[in-house]
C-alpha positions in Angstrom: 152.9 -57.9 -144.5 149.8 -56.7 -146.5 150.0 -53.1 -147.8 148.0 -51.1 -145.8 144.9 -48.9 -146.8 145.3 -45.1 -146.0 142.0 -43.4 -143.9 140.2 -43.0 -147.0 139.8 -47.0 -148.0 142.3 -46.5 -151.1 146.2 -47.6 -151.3 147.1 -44.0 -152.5 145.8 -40.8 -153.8 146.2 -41.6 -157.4 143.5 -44.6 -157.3 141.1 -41.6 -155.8 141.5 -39.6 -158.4 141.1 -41.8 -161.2 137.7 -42.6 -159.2 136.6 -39.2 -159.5 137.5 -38.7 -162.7 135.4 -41.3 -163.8 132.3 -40.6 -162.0 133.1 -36.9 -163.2 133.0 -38.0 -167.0 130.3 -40.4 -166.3 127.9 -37.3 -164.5 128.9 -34.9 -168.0 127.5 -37.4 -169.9 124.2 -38.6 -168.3 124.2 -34.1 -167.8 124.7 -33.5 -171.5 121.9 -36.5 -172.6 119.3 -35.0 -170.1 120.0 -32.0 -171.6 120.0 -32.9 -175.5 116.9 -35.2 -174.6 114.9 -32.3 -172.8 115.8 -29.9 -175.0 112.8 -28.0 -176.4 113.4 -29.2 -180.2 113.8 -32.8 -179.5 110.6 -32.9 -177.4 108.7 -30.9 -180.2 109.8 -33.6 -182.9 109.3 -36.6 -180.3 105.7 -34.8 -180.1 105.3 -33.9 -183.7 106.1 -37.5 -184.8 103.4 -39.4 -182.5 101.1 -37.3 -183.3 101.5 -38.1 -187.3 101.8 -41.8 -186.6 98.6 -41.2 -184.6 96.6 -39.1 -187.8 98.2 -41.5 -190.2 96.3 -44.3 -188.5 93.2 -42.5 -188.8 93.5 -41.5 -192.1 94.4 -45.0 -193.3 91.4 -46.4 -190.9 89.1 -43.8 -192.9 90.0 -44.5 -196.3 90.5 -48.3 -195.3 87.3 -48.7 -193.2 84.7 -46.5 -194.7 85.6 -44.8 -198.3 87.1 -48.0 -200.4 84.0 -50.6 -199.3 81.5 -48.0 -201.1 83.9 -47.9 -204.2 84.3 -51.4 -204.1 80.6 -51.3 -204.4 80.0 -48.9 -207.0 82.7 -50.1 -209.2 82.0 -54.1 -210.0 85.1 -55.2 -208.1 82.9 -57.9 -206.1 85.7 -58.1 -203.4 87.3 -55.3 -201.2 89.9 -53.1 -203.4 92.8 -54.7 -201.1 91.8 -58.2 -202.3 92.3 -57.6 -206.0 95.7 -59.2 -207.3 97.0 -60.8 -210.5 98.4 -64.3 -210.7 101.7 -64.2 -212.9 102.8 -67.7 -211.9 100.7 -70.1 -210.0 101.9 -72.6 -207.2 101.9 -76.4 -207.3 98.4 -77.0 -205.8 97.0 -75.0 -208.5 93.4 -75.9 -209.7 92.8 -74.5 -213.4 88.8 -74.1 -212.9 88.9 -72.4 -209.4 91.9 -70.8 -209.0 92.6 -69.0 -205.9 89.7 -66.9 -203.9 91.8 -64.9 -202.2 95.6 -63.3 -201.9 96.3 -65.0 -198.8 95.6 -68.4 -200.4 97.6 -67.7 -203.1 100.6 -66.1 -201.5 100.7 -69.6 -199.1 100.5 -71.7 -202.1 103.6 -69.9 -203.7 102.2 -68.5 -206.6 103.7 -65.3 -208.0 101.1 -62.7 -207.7 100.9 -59.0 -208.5 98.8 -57.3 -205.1 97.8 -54.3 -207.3 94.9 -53.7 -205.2 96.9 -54.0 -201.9 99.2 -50.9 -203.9 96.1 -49.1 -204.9 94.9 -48.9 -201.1 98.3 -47.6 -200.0 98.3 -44.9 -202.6 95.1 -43.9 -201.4 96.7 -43.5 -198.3 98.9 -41.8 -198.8 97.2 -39.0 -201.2 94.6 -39.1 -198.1 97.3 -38.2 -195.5 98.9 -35.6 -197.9 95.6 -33.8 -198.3 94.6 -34.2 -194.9 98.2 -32.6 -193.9 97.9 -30.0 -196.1 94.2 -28.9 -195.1 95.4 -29.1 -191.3 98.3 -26.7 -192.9 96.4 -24.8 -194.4 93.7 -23.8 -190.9 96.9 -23.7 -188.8 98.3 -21.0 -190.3 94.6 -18.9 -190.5 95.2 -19.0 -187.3 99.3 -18.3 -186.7 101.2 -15.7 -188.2 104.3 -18.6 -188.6 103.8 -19.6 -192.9 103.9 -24.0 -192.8 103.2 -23.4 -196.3 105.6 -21.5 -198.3 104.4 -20.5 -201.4 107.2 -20.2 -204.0 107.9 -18.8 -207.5 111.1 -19.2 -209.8 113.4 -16.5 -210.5 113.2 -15.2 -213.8 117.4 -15.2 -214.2 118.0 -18.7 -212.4 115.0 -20.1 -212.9 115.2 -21.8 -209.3 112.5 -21.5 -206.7 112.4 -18.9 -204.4 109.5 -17.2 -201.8 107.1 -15.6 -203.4 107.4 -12.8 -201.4 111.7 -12.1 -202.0 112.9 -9.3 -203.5 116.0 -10.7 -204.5 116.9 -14.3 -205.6 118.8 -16.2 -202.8 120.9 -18.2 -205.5 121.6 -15.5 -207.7 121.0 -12.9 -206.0 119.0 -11.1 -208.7 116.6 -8.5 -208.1 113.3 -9.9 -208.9 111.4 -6.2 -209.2 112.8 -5.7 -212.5 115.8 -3.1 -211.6 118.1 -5.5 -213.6 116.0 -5.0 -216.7 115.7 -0.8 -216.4 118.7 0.9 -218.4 121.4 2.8 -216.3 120.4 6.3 -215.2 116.8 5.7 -215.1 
């Protein structure tokens, strides 16, 4: 004869609470991800980080798109800055007299080429997005009493950098008013 279920569906009490163990552990974690995931910091950086990919494509769009064609111009580079490269070793199809227009047809040739203009862009990028940064910085806190830039100075003992606004040195814990310097009893 089969064993027989009890009223609840399950053979005995011990497969019932194994069950709700489980679905116990299993709610805790989906709770504890919801909260980590909704927590106010996590959504701040989730926010803080799409918005940067977002101004970093308009920056790079701007220096890309509309101040490197003009210098490309003004400077006799006859091709966009991106374009300009440096052959170190040339491919098998190779032709001495022409050589290759651009870096696309020499990269698919397999020459060896230096992209120094392709460099040049990106590091125009990048000072572009850390000026950029540092101007929105700079009108964010005209308007905020929270510092984003914290202007620091070094410590005359330690020489490390510290606020320019401490009155003691948080690595060695020197005043930095002078008090050190001033004989005892003065």
């Amino acid at each position: 004869m089969p064993p027989r279920l009890g009223n609840n569906g399950y053979e005995d009490d011990d497969d019932q609470d194994l069950l709700d163990e489980g679905r116990r552990r299993a709610s805790r974690i989906l709770s504890g991800f919801i909260d980590f995931a909704f927590q106010g910091n996590v959504l701040e950086i989730a926010f803080g980080l799409i918005l940067a990919s977002m101004f970093t494509a308009v920056v790079t769009s701007l220096v890309s798109d509309i101040l490197l064609p003009p210098i490309s111009v003004i400077l006799p580079l006859n091709k966009n800055l991106e374009e300009k490269f440096a052959v170190l070793q040339a491919g098998p199809n190779h032709d001495a007299d022409t050589g290759y227009n651009t870096l696309k047809q020499a990269q698919e040739d397999g020459a060896v080429v230096m992209a120094y203009g392709y460099f040049l862009n990106r590091l125009v990028n990048f000072v572009g997005v850390g000026f950029s940064l540092y101007g929105l910085a700079s009108i964010y806190q005209c308007f905020s009493k929270d510092p984003i830039i914290k202007h620091t100075v070094k410590c005359k003992y330690c020489r490390k950098r510290i606020n320019e606004k401490s009155t003691r040195c948080i690595n060695c814990t020197s005043w930095q008013d002078g008090r050190e310097d001033r004989p005892y009893g003065r």
